[in-house]
N, C-alpha and C positions, 0 to 999 in steps of 0.2 A: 504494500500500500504506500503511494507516494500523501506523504503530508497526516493530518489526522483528518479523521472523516467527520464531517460537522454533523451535529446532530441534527435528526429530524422531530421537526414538533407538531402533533396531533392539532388536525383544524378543530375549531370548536364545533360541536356540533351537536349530535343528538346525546345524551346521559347513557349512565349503567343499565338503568332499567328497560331501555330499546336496544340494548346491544346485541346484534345478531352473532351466533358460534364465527371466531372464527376462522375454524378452520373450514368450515362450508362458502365460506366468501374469498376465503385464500384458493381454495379448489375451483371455486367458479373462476378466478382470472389465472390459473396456474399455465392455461398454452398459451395468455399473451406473453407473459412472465418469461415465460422460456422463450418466446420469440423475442425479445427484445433484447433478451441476455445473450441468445446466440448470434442477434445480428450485431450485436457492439463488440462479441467477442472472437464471433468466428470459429468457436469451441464449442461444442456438442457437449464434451463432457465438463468442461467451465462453465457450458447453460445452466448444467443441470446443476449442479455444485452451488453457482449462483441461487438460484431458485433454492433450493436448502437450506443455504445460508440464511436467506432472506424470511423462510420462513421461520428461523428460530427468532426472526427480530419482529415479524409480526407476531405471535404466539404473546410479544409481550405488551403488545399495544391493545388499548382499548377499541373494538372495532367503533363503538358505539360516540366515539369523538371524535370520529374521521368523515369528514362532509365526503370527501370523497377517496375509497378506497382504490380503484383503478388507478387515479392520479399518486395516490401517495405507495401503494406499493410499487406502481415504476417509480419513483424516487429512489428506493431501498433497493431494487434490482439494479437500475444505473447505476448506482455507485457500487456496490458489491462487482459488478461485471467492468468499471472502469478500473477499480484495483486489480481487475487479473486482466486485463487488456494489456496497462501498465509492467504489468509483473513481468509479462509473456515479450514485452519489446525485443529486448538481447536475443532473447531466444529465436524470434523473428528475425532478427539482423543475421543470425549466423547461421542460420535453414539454409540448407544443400539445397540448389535448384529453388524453379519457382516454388510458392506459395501456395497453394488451396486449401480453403477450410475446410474441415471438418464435411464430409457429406450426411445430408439428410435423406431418407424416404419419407415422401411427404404423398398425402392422399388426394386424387386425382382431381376435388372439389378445391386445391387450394391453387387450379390454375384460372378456374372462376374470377378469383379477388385480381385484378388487373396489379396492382400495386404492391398487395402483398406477394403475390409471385414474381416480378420483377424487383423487387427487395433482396428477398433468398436466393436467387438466381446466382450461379458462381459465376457468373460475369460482373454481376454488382457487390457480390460480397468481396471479388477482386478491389474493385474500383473503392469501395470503402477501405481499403487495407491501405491506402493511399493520404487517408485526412488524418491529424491527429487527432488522440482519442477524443479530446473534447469536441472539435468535428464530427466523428462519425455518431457521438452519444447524441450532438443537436438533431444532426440531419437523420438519423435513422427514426427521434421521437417528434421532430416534426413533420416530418414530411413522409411517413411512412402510419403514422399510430397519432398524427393530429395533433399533440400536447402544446398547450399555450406557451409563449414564453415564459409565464411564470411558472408556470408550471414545470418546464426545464428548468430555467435559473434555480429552481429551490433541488433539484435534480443533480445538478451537477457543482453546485456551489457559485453561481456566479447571480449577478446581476441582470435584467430583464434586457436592457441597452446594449450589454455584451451579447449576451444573447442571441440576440438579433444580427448583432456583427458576426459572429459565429456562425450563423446560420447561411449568413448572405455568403460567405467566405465559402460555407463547406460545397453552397448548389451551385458556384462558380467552376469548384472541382473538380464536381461530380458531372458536370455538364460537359466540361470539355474532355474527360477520361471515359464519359456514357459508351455503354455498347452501343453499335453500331445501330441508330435506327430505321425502322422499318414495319414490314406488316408480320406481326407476330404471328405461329403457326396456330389453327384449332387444337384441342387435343389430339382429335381423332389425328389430323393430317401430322400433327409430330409424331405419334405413334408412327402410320406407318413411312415416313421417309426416315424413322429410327430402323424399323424392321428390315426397309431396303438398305439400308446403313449397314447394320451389324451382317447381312446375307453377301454384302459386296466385300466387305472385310475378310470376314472366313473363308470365302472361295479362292481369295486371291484379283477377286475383278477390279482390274486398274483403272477401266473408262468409265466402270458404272457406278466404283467410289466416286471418282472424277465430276463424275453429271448431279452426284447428288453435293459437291460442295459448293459453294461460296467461292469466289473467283479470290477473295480477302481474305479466305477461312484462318482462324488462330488454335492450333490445337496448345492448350498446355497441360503438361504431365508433370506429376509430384510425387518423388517417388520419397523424398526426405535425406538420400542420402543412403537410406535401407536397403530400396527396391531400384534397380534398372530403370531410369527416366530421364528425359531429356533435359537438361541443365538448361535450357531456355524456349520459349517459345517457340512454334514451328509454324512460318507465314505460307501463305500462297496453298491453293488446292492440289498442284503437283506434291510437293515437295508431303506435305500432310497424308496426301496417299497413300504416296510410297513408306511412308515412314508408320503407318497402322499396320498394310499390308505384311512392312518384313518384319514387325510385333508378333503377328499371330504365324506365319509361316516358322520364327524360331520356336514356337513352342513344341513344334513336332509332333508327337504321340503324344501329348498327353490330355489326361481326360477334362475337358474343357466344358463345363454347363453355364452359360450364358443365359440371363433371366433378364429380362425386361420388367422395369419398373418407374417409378416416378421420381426423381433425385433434385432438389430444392425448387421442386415445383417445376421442370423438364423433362423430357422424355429421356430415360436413359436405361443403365443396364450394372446388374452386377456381374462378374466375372468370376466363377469359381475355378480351380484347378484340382481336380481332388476335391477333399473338403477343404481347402482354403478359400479363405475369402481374397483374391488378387485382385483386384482392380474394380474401383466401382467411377461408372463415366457417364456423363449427361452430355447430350446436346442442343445447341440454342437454333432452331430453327427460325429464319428471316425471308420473307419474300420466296418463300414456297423452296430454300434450299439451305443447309447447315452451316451457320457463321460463326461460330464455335464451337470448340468440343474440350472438356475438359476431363482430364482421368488421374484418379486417385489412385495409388498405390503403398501410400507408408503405411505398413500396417499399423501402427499407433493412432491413426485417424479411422482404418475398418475394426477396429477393438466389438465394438455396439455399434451394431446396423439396422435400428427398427425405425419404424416410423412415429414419425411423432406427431401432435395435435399444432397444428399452426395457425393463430387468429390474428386479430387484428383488432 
């Protein structure tokens, strides 16, 4: 934890005698809680830990003086998830190869939410890896979960007027590092130019990889340093081709089950070998063809692979 963490003070509001359990009102907001912890921290299992955390600071509060609960336990999740955001810097600075968080399987309703699923997308949680922490805490709670300025300012320790400054700073960044825009796919139709993806992969087919990429396509692979992966981004549809194609051609004989799934709200796929869990990969379909592709391999990030509850 950088500095001491200021305390938070209960809004006046309703008495003891109206106070609702709460752990029934911790449980009603517990998947924003973890969405919020996991977008500021990019940590799946830092969400969770956060969200724990936080519940033993709620357990002490009276829910019954809280005008508003939503608002005041993302106060106690922000900060709890900006100390290990913080914490996690170095560790960040000296990661082998790119970056990618933490993957999620997320349920196919949360490609519905326009915003929340362009939030969790590993092309935006890239793009937030980029502001500092008190950047991505503003921009992630307002412009992703609505929170008033004051309602941050009391969130992250500052001022309603920084705030604002903070805010205007982080959508500047976030604007000019935004994935590539365009017409985002249906489900159904990322589904299947996922399905003709992973069939053009495994065969070996070069033109028909080829036809289904992005002329700009960005593949990045995170292996940690662990696992076999590309120490930097891979540009252009050629070059991204050839580079999946000779992945699965080295794998040889071995026994390869490939499962299709939903990965932070995109079409994507886990990767078993055996029973292991190798690789879990999303793609971002744009304008009816795949303008990113992103693939996990550290196993310290496929530890826990379930899906989780993501609102907003």
């Amino acid at each position: 934890m950088i500095g001491r963490e200021p305390e938070l003070e209960p809004e006046p509001g309703g008495g003891p005698a109206s106070a609702p359990d709460p752990a029934l009102v911790f449980a009603a907001h517990r998947p924003l809680l973890f969405t919020i912890a996991y977008e500021i921290t990019g940590s799946a299992a830092d969400a969770e830990d956060v969200v724990q955390d936080s519940w033993l600071r709620w357990a002490e509060v009276d829910p019954g003086a809280v005008r508003s609960p939503r608002a005041y336990l993302a106060q106690i999740v922000t900060r709890q998830a900006l100390n290990r955001l913080r914490s996690a810097a170095r560790r960040r600075e000296e990661y082998v190869g790119p970056w990618l968080p933490e993957p999620l399987l997320t349920a196919p309703d949360v490609a519905d939410d326009v915003v929340l699923a362009e939030s969790v997308s590993m092309a935006m949680m890239v793009v937030l890896e980029t502001l500092t922490p008190d950047e991505r805490a503003v921009f992630v709670l307002r412009e992703v979960f609505g929170f008033s300025h004051d309602e941050i300012a009391a969130a992250i320790g500052r001022n309603a007027p920084a705030v604002r400054q903070i805010a205007h700073r982080a959508r500047s960044h976030v604007r000019a590092r935004r994935p590539v825009a365009g017409a985002a796919a249906s489900p159904e139709t990322g589904e299947a130019i996922l399905h003709q993806f992973l069939t053009a992969t495994s065969t070996g087919d070069l033109q028909g990889l080829m036809d289904l990429l992005a002329p700009d396509v960005v593949l990045i692979t995170d292996g940690g340093g662990i696992r076999q992966a590309a120490l930097r981004p891979i540009l252009g549809a050629d070059k991204t081709a050839r580079f999946l194609i000779g992945v699965m051609s080295g794998l040889g004989g071995a026994e390869v089950l490939i499962e299709s799934v939903r990965v932070n709200g995109e079409p994507g796929s886990v990767v078993r070998i055996g029973d292991v869990t190798d690789t879990v990969g999303s793609v971002a379909v744009v304008d009816g063809r795949i303008a990113a592709i992103h693939l996990v391999r550290n196993p310290d990030k496929l530890r826990t692979l379930v899906q989780r509850p993501l609102t907003r």
